[in-house]
C-alpha positions as CSV (number, residue, x, y, z in Angstrom):
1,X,41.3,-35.1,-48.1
2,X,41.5,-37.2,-45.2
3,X,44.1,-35.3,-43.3
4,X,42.3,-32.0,-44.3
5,X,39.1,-33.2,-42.6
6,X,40.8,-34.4,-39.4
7,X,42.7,-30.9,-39.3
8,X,38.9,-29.8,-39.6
9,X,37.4,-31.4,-36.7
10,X,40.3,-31.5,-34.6
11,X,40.4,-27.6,-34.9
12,X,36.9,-27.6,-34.1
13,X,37.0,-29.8,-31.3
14,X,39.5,-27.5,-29.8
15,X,37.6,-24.4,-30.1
16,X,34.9,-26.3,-28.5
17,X,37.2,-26.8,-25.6
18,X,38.1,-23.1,-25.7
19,X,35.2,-22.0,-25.8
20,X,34.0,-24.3,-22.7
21,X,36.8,-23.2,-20.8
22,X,35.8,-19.8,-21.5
23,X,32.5,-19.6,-20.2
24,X,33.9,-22.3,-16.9
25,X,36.8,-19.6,-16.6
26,X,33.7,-16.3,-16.9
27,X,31.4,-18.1,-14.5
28,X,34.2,-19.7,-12.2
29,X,33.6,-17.4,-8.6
30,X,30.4,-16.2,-8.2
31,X,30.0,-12.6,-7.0
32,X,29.6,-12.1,-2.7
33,X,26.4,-11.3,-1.7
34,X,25.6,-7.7,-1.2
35,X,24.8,-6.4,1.9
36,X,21.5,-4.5,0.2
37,X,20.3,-8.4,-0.8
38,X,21.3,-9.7,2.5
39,X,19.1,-7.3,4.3
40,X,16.1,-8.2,1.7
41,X,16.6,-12.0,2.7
42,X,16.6,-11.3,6.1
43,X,13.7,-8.8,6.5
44,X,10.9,-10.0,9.3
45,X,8.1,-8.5,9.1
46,X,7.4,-5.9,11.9
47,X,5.8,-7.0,15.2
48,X,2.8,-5.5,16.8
49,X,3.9,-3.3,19.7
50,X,3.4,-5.2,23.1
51,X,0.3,-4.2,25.2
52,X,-1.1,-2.5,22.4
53,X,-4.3,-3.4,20.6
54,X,-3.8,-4.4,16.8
55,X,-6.6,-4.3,14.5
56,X,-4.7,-6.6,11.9
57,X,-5.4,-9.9,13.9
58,X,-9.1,-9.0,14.0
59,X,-9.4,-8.9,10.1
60,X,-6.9,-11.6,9.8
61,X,-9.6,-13.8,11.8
62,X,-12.8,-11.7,10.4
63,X,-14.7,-14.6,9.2
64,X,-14.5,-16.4,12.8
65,X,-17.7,-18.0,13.6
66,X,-20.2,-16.0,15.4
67,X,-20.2,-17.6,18.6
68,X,-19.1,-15.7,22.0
69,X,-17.6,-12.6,22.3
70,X,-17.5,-12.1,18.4
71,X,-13.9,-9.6,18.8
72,X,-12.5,-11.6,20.6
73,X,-13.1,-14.5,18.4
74,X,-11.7,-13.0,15.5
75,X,-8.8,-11.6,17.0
76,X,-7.9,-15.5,18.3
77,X,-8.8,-17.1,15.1
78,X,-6.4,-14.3,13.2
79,X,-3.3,-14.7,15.7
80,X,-4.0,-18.6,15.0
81,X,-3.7,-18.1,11.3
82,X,-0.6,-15.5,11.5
83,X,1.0,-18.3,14.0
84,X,0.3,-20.8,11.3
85,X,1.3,-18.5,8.4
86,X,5.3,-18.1,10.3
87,X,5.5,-22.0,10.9
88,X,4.7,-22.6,7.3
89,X,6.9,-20.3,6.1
90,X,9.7,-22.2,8.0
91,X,8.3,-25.5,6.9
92,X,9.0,-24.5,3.1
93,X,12.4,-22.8,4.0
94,X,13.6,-26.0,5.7
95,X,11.5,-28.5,2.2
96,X,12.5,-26.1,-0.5
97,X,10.9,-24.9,-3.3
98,X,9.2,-28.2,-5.1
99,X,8.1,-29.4,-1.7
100,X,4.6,-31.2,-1.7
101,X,2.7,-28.1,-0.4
102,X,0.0,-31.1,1.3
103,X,2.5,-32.5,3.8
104,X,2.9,-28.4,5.1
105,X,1.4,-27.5,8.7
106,X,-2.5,-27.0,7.4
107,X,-3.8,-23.5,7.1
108,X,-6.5,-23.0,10.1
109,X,-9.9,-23.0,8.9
110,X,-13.1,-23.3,11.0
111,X,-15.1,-25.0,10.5
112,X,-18.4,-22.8,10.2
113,X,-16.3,-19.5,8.5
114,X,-18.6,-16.8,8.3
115,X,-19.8,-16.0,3.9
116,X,-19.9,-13.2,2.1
117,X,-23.5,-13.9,1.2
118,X,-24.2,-13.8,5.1
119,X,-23.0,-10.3,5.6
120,X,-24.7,-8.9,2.1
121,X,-26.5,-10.8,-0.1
122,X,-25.6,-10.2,-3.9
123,X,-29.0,-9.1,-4.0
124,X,-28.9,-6.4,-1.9
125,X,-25.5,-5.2,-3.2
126,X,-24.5,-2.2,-4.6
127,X,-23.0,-3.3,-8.4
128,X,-21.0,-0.2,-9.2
129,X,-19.7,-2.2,-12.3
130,X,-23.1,-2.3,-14.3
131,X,-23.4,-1.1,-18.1
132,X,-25.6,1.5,-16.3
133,X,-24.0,4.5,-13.4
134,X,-25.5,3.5,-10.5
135,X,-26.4,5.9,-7.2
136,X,-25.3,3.8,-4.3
137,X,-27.0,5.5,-1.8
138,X,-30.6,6.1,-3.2
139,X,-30.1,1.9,-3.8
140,X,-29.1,1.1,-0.3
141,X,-32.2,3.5,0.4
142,X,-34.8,1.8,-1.9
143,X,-34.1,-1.1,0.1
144,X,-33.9,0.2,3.2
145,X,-36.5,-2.4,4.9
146,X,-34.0,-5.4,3.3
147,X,-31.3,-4.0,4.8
148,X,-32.5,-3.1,7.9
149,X,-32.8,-6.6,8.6
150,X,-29.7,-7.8,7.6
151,X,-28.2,-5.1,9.4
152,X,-29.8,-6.1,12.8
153,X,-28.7,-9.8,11.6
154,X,-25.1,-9.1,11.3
155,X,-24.5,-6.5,14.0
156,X,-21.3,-8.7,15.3
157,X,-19.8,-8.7,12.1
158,X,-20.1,-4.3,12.1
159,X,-18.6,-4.4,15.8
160,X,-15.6,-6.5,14.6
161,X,-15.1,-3.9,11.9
162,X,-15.3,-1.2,14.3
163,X,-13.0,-2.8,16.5
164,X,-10.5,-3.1,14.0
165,X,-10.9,1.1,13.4
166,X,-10.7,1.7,16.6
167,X,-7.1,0.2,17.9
168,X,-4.0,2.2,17.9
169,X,-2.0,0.1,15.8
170,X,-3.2,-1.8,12.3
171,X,0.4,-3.9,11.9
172,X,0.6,-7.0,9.3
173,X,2.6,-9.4,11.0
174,X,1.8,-11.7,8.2
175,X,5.3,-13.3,6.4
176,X,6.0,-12.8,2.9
177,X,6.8,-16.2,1.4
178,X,5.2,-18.1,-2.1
179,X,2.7,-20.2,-0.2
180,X,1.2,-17.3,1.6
181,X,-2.4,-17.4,2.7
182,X,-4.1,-14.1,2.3
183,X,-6.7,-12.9,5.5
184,X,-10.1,-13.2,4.0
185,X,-10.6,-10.2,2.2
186,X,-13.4,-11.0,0.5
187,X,-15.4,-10.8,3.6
188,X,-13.7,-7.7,4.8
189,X,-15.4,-6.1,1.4
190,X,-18.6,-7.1,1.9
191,X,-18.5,-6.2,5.7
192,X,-17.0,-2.4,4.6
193,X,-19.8,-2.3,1.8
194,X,-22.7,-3.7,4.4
195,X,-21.4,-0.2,6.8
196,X,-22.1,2.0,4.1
197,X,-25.4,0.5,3.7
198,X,-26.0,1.3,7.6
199,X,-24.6,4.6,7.0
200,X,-26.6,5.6,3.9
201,X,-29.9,4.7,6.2
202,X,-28.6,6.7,9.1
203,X,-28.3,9.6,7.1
204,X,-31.7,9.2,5.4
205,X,-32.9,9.1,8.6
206,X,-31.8,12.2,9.5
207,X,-28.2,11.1,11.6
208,X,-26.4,12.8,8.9
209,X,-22.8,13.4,11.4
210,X,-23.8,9.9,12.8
211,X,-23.7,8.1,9.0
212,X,-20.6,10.2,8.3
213,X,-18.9,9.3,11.4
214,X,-19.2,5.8,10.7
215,X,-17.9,6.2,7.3
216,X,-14.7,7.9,8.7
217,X,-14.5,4.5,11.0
218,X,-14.3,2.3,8.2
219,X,-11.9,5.0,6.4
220,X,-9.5,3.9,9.5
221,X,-9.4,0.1,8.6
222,X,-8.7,1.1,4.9
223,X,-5.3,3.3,5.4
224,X,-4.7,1.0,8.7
225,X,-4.4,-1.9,6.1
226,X,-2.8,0.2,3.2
227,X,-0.2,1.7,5.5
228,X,0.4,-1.5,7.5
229,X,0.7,-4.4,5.3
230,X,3.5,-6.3,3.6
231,X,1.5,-7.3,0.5
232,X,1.0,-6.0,-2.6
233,X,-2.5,-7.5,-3.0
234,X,-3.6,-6.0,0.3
235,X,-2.6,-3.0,-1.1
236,X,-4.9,-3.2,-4.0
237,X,-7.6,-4.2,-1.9
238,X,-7.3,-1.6,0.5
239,X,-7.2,0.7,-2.6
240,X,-10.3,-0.3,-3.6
241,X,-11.8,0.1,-0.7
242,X,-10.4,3.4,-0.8
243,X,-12.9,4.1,-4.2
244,X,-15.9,2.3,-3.0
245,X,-15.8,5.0,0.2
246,X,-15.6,7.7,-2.3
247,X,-18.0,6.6,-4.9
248,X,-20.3,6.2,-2.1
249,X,-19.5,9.7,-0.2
250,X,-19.8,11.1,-3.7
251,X,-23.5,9.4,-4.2
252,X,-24.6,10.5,-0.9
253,X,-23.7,14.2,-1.1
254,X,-25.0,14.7,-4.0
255,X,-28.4,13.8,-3.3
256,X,-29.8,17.2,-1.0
257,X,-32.6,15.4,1.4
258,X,-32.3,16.2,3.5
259,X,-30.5,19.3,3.5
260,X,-26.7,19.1,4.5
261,X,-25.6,20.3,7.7
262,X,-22.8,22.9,7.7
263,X,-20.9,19.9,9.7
264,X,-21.8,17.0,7.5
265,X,-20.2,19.4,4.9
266,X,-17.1,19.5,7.3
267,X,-16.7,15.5,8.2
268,X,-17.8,14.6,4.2
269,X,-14.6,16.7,3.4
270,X,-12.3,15.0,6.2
271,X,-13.2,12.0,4.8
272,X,-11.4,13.1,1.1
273,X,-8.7,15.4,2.5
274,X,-5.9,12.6,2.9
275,X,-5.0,10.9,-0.4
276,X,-5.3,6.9,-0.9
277,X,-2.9,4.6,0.9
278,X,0.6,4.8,-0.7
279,X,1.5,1.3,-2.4
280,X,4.6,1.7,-1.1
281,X,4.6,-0.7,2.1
282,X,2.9,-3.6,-0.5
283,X,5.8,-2.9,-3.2
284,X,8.4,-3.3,-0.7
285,X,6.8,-6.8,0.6
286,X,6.7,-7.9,-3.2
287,X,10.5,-7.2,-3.2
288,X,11.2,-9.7,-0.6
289,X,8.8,-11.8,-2.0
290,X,10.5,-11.5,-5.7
291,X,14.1,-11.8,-4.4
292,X,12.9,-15.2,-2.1
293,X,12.1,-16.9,-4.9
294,X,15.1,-16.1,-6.9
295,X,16.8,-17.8,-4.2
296,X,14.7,-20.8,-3.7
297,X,15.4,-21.4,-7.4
298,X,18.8,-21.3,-7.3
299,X,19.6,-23.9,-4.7
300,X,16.6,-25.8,-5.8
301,X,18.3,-28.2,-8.7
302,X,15.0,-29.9,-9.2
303,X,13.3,-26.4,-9.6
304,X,16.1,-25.7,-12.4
305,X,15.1,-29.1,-14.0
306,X,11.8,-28.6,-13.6
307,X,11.8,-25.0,-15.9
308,X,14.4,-26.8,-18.4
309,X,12.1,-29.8,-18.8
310,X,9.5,-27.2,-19.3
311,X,11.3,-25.1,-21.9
312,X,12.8,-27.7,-24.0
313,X,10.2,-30.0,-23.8
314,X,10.0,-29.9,-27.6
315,X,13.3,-30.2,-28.4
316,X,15.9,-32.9,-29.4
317,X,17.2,-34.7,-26.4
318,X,20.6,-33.6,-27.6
319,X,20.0,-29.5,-28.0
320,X,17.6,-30.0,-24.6
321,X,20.8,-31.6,-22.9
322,X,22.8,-28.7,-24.3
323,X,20.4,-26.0,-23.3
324,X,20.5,-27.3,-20.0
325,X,24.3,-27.5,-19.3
326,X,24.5,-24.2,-21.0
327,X,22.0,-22.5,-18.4
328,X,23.7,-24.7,-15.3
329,X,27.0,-23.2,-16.1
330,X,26.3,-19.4,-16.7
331,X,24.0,-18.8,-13.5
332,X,25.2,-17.4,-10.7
333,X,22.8,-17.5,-7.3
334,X,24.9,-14.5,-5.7
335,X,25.4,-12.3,-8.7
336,X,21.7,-12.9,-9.8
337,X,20.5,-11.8,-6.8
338,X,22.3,-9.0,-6.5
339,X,20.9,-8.0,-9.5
340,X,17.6,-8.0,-8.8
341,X,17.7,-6.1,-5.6
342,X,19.3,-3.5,-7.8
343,X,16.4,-3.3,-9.9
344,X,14.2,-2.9,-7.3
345,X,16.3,-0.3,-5.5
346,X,16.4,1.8,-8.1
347,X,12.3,1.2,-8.9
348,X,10.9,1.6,-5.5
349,X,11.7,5.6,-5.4
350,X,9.4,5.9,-8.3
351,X,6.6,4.9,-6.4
352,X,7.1,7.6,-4.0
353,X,7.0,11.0,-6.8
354,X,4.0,12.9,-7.4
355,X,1.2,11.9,-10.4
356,X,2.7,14.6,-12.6
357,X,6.2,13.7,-12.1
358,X,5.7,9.4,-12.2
359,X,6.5,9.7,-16.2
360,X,9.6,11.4,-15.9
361,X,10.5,9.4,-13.0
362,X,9.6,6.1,-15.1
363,X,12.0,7.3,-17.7
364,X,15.0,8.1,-15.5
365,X,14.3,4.3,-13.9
366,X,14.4,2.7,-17.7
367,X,17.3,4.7,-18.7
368,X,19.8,4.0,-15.5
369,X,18.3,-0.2,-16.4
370,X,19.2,0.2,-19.7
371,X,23.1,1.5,-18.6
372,X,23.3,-1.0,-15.7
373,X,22.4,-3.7,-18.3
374,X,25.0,-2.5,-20.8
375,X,27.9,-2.8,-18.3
376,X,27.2,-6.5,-18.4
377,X,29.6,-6.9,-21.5
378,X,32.0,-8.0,-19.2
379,X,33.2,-11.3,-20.7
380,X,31.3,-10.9,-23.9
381,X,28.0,-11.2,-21.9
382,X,28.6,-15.3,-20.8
383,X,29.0,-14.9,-17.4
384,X,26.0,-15.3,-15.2
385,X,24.1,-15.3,-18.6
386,X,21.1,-17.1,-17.4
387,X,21.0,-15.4,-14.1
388,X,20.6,-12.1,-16.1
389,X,17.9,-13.2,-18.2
390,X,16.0,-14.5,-14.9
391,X,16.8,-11.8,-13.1
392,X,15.4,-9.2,-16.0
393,X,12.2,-11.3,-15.9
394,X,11.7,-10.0,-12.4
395,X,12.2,-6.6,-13.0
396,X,9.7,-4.4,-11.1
397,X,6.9,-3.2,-13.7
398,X,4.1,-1.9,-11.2
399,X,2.9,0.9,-13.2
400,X,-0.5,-0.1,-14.1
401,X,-1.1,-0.5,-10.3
402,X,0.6,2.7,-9.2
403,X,-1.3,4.8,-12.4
404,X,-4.6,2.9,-10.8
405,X,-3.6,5.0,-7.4
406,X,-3.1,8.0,-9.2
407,X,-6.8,7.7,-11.0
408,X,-8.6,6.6,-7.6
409,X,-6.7,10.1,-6.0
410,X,-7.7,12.1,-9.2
411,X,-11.4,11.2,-8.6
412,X,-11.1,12.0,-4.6
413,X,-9.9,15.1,-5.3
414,X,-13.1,15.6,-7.5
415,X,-15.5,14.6,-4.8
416,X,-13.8,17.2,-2.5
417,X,-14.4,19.8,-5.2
418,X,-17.5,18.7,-5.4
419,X,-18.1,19.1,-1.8
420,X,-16.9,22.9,-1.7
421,X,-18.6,23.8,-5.1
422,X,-22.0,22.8,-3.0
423,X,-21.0,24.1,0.3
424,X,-20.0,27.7,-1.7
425,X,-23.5,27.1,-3.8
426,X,-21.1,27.6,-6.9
427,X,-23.7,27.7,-10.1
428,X,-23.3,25.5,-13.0
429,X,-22.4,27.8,-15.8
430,X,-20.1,29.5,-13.2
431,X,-17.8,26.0,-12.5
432,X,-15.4,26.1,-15.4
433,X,-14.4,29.3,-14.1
434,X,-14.4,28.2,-10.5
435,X,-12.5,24.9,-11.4
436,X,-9.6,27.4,-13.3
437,X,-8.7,28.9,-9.6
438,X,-8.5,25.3,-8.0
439,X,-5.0,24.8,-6.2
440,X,-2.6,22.2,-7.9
441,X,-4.0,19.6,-5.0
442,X,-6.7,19.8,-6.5
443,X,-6.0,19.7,-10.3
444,X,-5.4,16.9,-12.5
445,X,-3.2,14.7,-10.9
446,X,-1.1,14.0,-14.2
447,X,-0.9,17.5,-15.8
448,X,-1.9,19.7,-13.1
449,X,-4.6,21.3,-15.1
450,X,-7.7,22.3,-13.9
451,X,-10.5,19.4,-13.4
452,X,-13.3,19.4,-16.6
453,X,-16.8,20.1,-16.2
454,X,-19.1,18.5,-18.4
455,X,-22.7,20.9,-18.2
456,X,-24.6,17.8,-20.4
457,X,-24.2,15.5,-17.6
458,X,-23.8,18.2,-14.9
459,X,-20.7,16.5,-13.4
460,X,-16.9,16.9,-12.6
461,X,-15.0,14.0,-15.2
462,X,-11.4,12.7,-14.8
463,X,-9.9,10.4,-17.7
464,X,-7.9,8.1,-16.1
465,X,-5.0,5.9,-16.9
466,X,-6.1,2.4,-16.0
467,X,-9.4,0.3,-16.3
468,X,-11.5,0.5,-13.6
469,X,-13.2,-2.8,-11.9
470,X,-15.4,-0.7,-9.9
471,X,-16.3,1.7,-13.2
472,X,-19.8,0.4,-15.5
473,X,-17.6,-1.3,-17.9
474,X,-14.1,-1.6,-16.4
475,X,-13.7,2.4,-17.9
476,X,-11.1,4.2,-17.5
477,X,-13.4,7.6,-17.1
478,X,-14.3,8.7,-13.9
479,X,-17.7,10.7,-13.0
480,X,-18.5,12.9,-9.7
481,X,-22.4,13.8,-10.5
482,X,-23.6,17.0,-8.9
């Protein structure tokens, strides 16, 4: 019995060592790194051309105090914090990832920042996102004497907007790293919704190409940002901006005092003709951003203890000590990488197809994953185990953000209808006809099917994909009201 037991654990032990050796021998040389990562580690962000006004540092900086020249004030303050943004960037290169974020260069803050509640009280706001639909215009109107004040009051902060529109070039020179400080965004909001307040009074008072001229300004520092950034949260934000211009376009024209001009009609419709910012430039950003922290990880040892302590926290000593030699041996930094830029590479082209092609593209994406993660057999699926599974938790899944595009472009293409069915004087019991002979720019953006008309409510309705911050209860329906 004796003998048969130490046969036992003798031929156990071995396997053991086999099986050790295996994995050592699967995981021995890690893969080179591909040129495609390579070029995602080393991607700057682009530089503003020399000589030429850029309207990024002036939001970058729009919450400078108001003291002096009030451009000029922002611009400094935003080429401060851009300057700051690139040395701490290099600070946390040089620390690594678990570096105490405190002893970093400090962000630059001054020290009387213009508020939000300075540019637009939340009084005096225009809630889109109440139980109720709300006319933006007729409120900015109803409060016109309100307004009107606060308007005279914050006249620098509407000429650092406009000076923003106005420059030839709107280029993010802003880093992509973890630590990243965003511009103050929340500000640029509330400056773009206190302009449409200024335009809604302009056109009440009769300045109708004047209000809608304005507008079209602010429309500049939207697709300035959406087209020139290297985040994917300023591409959200300039997204919504995108829908608060329309929803506000959309109130405005279809109130008819005073009567519309035959070149408001023209200039309402300019606004609408080009589609929302593409998320493109913001996706691209969140690759670098995705693939930099795979490789901070992996030569950060602490970081790897730090996830290991985290994950096996509830475990035997002995099965967390296991756990975590298993997960040191079978990741590979190169190889892991790799993978990931894959991903992406083969995700980012989805983001470019049409509404009514995004699904089919979607499904191509998820099938070539599905084959690329199949050829991974290769040593019985042991080597870079754990840089697979980390690698397959950053696998680009954007869709609720590009769908949320899609539904924001469905309901501009509703205003512009909107805006020809009044400039034609189409009749109401005449629109589902009118809406069947829509071109396929103009259609559903999903199915290419004509938009509905809904005769109870007497307005165009879209059912989008995703919720809807800016909708009365986060809904996914969208509503253009003749």
């Amino acid at each position: 019995m004796r003998k048969l037991l130490i046969a036992i654990v003798t031929t156990l032990f071995v396997l053991l060592l086999l099986t050790v050796a295996f994995v050592v021998a699967a995981n021995w040389r890690d893969s080179p790194l591909s040129d495609d990562a390579r070029a995602v580690l080393d991607a700057e962000p682009a530089k503003e051309l020399p000589g030429i006004a850029n309207g990024f540092p002036i939001i970058a900086g729009l919450d400078a105090p108001l003291e002096g020249d009030p451009v000029e004030a922002a611009r400094q303050l935003g080429k401060q914090r851009l300057q700051r943004e690139i040395e701490r960037k290099q600070w946390f290169d040089q620390e690594g990832f678990k570096a105490d974020a405190t002893k970093a260069p400090a962000p630059v803050e001054p020290p009387a920042s213009v508020k939000v509640q300075q540019i637009l009280p939340d009084g005096l706001r225009c809630k889109t996102d109440v139980d109720a639909p709300i006319n933006c215009h007729d409120w900015y109107v109803e409060h016109a004497s309100q307004l009107q004040a606060v308007i005279a009051a914050q006249q620098p902060m509407l000429q650092r907007f406009a000076a923003a529109a106005d420059a030839p070039q709107f280029q993010s020179e802003s880093p992509v790293y973890f630590w990243h400080l965003l511009p103050p965004y929340q500000v640029l909001m509330r400056t773009q919704e206190l302009q449409l307040a200024r335009s809604s009074l302009l056109w009440h008072s009769g300045q109708q190409e004047q209000a809608l001229s304005e507008a079209m300004r602010g429309d500049r520092v939207t697709h300035g940002l959406g087209d020139g950034t290297t985040q994917l949260v300023s591409s959200m934000i300039a997204l919504a901006m995108q829908y608060r211009m329309q929803r506000w376009l959309a109130d405005l024209m279809a109130t008819d005092t005073p009567p519309h001009s035959p070149k408001a009609y023209e200039l309402a419709k300019a606004l609408v003709q080009i589609p929302p910012p593409s998320l493109h430039s913001g996706l691209v950003g969140e690759t670098q951003f995705q693939v930099r922290m795979m490789q901070l990880i992996g030569k950060d040892d602490s970081e790897w203890r730090s996830i290991l302590n985290e994950a096996t926290q509830d475990r035997p000593a002995w099965r967390a000590a296991l756990e975590s030699a298993w997960v040191r041996m079978t990741y590979l930094p190169n190889e892991s990488l790799n993978q990931q830029v894959k991903w992406w590479q083969l995700y980012l082209p989805t983001t470019l197809v049409p509404a009514h092609e995004y699904d089919a593209a979607l499904k191509a994406f998820e099938q070539r994953e599905k084959e690329l993660s199949e050829q991974r057999s290769r040593w019985f699926g042991v080597r870079n185990f754990a840089g697979n599974v980390l690698a397959d938790i950053g696998k680009p899944n954007f869709s609720t953000y590009i769908q949320r595009r899609f539904d924001v472009d469905a309901h501009r293409r509703m205003v512009l209808l909107m805006l020809q069915a009044k400039e034609q004087n189409i009749p109401a019991d005449k629109m589902p006809t009118w809406l069947a002979q829509s071109p396929e720019n103009l259609r559903n953006p999903y199915t290419l099917e004509p938009m509905q008309w809904d005769a109870l409510s007497h307005s165009l309705v879209f059912e989008g994909r995703e919720s809807q911050n800016q909708n009365p209860g986060r809904s996914k329906t969208y509503h253009v009201k003749f």
